[in-house]
C-alpha positions in Angstrom: 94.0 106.8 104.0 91.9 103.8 104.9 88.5 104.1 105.8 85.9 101.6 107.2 82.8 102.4 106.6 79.5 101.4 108.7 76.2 102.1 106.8 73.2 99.3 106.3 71.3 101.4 103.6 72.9 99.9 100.4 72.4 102.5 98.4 73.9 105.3 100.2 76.7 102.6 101.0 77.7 102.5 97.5 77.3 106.1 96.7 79.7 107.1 99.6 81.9 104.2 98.9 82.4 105.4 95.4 82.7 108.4 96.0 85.6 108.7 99.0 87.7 105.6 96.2 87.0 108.7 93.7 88.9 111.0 96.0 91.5 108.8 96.9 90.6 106.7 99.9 90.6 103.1 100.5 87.3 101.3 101.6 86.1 98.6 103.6 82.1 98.2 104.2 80.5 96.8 106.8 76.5 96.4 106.7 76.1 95.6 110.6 78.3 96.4 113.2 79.3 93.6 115.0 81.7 92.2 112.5 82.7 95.8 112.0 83.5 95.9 116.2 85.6 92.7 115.2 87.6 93.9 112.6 88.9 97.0 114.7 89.4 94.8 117.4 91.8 93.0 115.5 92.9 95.3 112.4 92.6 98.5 114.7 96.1 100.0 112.9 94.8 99.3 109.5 92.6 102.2 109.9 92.6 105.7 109.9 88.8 106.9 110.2 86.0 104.8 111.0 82.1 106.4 109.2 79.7 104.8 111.6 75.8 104.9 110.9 73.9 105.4 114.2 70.9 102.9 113.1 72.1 99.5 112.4 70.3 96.4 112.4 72.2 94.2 115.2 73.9 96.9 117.2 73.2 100.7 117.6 76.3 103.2 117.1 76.2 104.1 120.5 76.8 100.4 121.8 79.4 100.6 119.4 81.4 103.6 119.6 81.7 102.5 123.4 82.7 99.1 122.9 85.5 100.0 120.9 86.7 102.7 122.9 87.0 100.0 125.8 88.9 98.1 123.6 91.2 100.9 123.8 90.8 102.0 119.8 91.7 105.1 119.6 90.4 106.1 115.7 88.0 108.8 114.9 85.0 107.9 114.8 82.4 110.4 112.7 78.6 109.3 112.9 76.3 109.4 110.6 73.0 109.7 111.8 69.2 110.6 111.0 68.5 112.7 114.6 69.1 116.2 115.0 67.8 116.3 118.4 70.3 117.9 121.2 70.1 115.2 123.5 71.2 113.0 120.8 74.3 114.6 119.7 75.4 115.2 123.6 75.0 111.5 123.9 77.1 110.7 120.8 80.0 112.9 122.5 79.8 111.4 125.2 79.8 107.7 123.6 83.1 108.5 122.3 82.1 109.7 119.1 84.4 112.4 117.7 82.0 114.2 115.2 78.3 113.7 113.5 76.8 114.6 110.7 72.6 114.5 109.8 71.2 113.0 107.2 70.8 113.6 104.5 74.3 115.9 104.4 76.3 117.0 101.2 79.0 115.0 99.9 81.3 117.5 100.0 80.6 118.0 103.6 81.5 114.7 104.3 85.0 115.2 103.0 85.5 118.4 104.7 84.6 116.9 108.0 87.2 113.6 107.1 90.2 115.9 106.4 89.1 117.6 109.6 89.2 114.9 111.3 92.4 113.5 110.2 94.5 116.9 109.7 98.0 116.2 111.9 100.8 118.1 112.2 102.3 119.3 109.6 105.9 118.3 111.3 104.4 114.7 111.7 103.0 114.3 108.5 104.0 116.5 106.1 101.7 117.8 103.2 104.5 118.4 101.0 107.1 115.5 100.6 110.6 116.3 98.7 112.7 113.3 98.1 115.7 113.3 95.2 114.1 115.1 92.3 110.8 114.5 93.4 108.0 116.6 95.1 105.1 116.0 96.3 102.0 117.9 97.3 99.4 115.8 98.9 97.3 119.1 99.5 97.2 120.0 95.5 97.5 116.2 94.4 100.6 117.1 92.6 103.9 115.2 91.9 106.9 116.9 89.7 109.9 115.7 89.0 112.6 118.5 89.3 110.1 120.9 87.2 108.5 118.8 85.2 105.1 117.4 86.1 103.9 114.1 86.4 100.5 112.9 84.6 99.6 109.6 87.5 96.7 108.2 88.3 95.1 108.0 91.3 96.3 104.6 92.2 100.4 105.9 91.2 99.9 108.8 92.9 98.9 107.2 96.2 102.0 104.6 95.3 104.7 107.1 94.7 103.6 109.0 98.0 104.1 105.4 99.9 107.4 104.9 98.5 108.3 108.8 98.9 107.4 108.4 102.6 109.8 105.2 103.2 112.7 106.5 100.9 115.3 104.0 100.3 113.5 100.7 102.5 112.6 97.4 101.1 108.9 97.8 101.2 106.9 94.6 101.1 104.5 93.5 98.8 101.8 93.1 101.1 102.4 96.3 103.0 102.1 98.0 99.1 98.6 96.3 99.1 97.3 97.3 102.9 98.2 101.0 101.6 96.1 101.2 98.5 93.5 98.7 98.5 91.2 96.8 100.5 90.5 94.0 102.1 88.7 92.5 99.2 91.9 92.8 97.1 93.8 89.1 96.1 97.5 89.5 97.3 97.7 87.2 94.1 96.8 89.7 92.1 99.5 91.0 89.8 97.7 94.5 89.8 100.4 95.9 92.0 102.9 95.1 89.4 100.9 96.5 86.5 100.7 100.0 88.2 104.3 100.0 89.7 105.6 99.0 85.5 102.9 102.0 84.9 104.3 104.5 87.0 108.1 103.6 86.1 107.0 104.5 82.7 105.9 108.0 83.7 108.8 109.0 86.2 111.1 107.9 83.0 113.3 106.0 81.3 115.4 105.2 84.3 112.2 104.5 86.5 113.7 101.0 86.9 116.6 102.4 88.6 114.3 104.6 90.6 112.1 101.9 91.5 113.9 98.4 92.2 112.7 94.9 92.1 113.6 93.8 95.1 112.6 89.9 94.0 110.6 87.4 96.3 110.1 90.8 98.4 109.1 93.8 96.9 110.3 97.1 96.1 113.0 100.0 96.7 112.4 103.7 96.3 115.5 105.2 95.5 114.8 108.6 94.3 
C-alpha cells in the first residue's frame, strides 16, 4: 500500500514515516500541502491512503480535503489533527475527511485506523492468495511454498505478493517500482534486480523458472 503523507512537524514526519516503511508501506512526504494537492491531482491512482495534518503552513487541511474532493479524488483521507473540539471534527466530516485522529495518538492506533480505512472485500482483494505451490497470507505476513515456509524480507514479501496477484503477465519494470517504493526511488537503480535474484534464491533452485527475465521488459510469475 502506498501512502502520502502530509505532516510539517519533521520530527513526527520521520517517526511516522519510519515507522508505516517498518510495517510494510510505501511513503511519500509532503511538508505543505499545495504540492501535495498537486500530486493527487496528477498521481491520484498511485495512492491508496492519504495522512493529512490539519495545520499546515500554506494551506489548512480543510481547504485541502475539499479541493481534492472537487477534483473528484476519491482516496481516504485520515486527519491528523491537534483539536478535539466537537465543532471541529463535524467540520472535518463534512470537508470530506473520512477519519481523524488527536494528537498526540499511539502509533499503533494509527495502524489500526489505516487498515480500517483500507479493509475491502475480501472477494475483491483477497487476504489469502494461492497461486501454483504458493500461499500467501497478507493478514499473517506469511508465504509457504506447498508446506514449507518462506524466510523473505519485507521488500520480497511485498514483491512475491505483486507477482502472485498478476500470475503469469509480463509485469514492467517500472510498475515493480511504483508498487514497492517511492517516488524518491531511481528507476536506474538495479535494486529491483538485487531483491528479485534474492527472492529466486529463497523460492529455490528453480526460482529462475518461477520467475522469468522477460529482457528489455521485466518479469513473469509463473508459479
Amino acid at each position: 500500500m502506498r501512502i502520502l503523507l502530509v505532516e510539517d512537524e519533521q520530527r513526527l514526519a520521520d517517526s511516522l514515516k519510519h515507522g508505516l516503511e517498518q510495517s510494510g508501506y510505501v511513503v511519500d512526504h509532503f511538508a505543505e500541502g499545495l504540492p501535495a494537492v498537486d500530486r493527487l491531482s496528477l498521481y491520484r491512482n498511485e495512492y491508496d491512503i492519504v495522512i493529512l495534518d490539519l495545520m499546515l503552513p500554506d494551506i489548512d487541511g480543510h481547504t485541502i480535503c475539499k479541493t481534492v474532493r472537487g477534483l473528484g479524488v476519491t482516496l481516504p483521507i485520515l486527519i491528523l489533527t491537534a483539536r478535539g473540539e466537537t465543532e471541529d471534527k463535524v467540520l472535518l466530516l463534512q470537508s470530506g475527511a473520512d477519519d481523524y485522529m488527536v494528537k498526540p495518538f499511539a502509533f499503533s492506533e494509527l495502524l489500526a485506523r489505516l487498515q480500517a480505512l483500507l479493509r475491502r472485500p475480501d472477494e475483491t482483494v483477497p487476504n489469502v492468495l494461492s497461486v501454483g505451490q504458493f500461499t500467501l497470507n497478507t493478514a499473517t505476513h506469511t508465504i509457504f511454498r506447498f508446506e514449507e515456509k518462506l524466510p523473505l524480507t519485507l521488500k520480497e514479501f511485498m514483491l512475491l505478493e505483486y507477482f502472485m496477484r498478476h500470475p503469469n503477465q509480463v509485469i514492467v519494470r517500472d510498475d515493480i517500482i511504483d508498487h514497492a517504493w517511492n517516488f524518491d526511488f531511481s528507476s536506474l537503480s538495479n535494486t529491483v534486480d538485487v531483491h528479485v535474484k534474492n527472492l529466486r534464491k529463497k523460492i529455490g533452485t528453480d526460482g529462475n523458472k518461477i520467475i522469468k527475465t522477460v529482457r528489455g521488459v521485466g518479469y513473469q510469475f509463473v508459479g
